[in-house]
C-alpha positions as CSV (number, residue, x, y, z in Angstrom):
1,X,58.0,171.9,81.7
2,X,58.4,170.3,84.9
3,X,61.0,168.3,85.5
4,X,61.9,165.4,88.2
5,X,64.8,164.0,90.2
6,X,65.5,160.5,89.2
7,X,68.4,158.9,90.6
8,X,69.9,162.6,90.7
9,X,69.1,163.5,86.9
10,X,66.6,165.9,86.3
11,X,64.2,164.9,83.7
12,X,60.7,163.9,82.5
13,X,59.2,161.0,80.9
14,X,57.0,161.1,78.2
15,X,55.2,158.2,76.3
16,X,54.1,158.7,72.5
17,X,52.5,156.1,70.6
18,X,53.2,153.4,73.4
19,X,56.8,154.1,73.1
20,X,58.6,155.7,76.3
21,X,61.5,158.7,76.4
22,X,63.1,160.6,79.2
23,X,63.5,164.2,78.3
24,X,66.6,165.2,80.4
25,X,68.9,168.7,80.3
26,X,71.5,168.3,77.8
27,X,74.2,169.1,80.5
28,X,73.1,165.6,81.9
29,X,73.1,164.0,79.2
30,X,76.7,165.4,78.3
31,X,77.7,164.1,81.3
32,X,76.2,160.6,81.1
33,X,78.2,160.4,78.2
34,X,82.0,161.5,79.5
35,X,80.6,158.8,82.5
36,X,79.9,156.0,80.0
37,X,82.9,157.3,78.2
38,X,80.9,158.0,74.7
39,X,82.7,160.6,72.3
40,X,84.4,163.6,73.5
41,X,84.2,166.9,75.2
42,X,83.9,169.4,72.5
43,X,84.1,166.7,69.6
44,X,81.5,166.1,67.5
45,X,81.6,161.8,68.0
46,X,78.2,162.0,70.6
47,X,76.1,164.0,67.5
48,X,77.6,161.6,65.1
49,X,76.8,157.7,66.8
50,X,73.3,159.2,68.1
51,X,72.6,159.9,64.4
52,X,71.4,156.3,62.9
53,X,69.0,156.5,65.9
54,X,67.8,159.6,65.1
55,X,67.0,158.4,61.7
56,X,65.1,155.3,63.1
57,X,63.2,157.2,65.2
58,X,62.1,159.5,62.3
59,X,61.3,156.7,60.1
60,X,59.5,154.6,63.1
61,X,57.7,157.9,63.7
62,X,57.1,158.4,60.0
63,X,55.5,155.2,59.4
64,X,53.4,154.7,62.3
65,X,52.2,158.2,61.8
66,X,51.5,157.4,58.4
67,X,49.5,154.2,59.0
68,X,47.7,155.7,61.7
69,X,46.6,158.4,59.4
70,X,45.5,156.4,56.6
71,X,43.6,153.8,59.3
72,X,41.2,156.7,59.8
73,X,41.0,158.0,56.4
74,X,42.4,160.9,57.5
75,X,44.4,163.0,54.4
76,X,47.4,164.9,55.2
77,X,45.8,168.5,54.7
78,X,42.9,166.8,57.4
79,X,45.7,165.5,60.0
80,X,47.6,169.0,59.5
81,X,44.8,171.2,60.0
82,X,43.4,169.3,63.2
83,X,47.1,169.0,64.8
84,X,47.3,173.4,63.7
85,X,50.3,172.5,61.6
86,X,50.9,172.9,58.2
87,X,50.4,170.4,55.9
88,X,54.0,170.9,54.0
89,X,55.6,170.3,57.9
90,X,53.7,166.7,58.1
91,X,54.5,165.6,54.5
92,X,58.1,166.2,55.5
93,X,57.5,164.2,58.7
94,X,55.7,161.7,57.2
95,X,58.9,161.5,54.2
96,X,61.3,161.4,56.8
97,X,62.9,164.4,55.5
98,X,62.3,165.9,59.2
99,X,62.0,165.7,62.7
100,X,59.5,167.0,65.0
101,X,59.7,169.0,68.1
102,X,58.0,167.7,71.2
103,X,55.5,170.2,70.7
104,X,54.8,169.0,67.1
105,X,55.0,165.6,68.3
106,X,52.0,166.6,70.6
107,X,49.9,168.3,68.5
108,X,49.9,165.3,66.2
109,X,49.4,162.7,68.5
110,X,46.7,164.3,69.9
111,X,45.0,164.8,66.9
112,X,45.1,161.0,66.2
113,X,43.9,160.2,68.8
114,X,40.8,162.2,68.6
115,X,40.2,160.9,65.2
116,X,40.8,157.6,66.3
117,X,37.8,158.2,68.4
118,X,36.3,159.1,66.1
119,X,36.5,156.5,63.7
120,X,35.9,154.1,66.4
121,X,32.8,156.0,67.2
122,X,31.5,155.8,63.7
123,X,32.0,152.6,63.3
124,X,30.2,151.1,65.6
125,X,27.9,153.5,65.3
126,X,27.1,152.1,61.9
127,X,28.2,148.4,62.7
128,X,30.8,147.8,60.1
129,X,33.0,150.1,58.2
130,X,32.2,152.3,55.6
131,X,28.2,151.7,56.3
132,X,26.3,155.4,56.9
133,X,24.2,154.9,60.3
134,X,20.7,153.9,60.3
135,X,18.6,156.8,61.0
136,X,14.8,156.1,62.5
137,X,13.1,158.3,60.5
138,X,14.2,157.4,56.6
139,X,13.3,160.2,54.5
């Protein structure tokens, strides 16, 4: 992964689902914490406040994964085997019961993406939802 300088960090940015992240090296982010003055050297405090976040972001990503999903008429085992995950990993996303790598992440989003197409292609293809297209030649 390349990374860049930004205002002397090292790190990337990313944007999933309209929502931006840096990805920096965790010595940076260790110390952009002793600088802001956030939890301890060697203490646990930094895992512990940057956990309710974590859990929003799992549940944000859950649910907008989820709705996405179901938008398309996608099932899990359809989403799972277009992303080439299993389906067991995204029913645990989609629960909340887990977070995703970035390569996960990617994979999935993707995948929506592309079935978002899709569905957008079928549709109007056929003019309105759920309608089969009109061939020429009915049979």
């Amino acid at each position: 992964m390349a990374f860049k300088r930004l205002h002397g960090i090292d790190c990337r940015r990313v944007e999933l689902d309209g929502v931006r992240y840096v990805i920096l090296r965790e010595s940076a982010f260790e110390r952009l914490c002793r600088k802001a003055g956030v939890g301890e050297e060697g203490s646990s405090a930094a895992e512990d406040s940057a956990q309710p976040g974590l859990d929003l972001d799992r549940a944000s990503l859950a649910e907008k994964l989820v709705r996405r999903r179901r938008a398309c008429g996608l099932s899990q085992a359809d989403l799972a085997r277009r992303a080439g995950i299993r389906a067991e990993t995204l029913n645990r996303i989609e629960r909340g019961h887990t977070t995703p790598d970035f390569a996960t992440v990617r994979k999935l989003v993707i995948a929506m993406n592309a079935a978002e197409h899709e569905y957008l292609g079928q549709e109007n293809d056929s003019g309105s939802l759920g309608e089969e297209p009109k061939h020429a030649n009915p049979e």
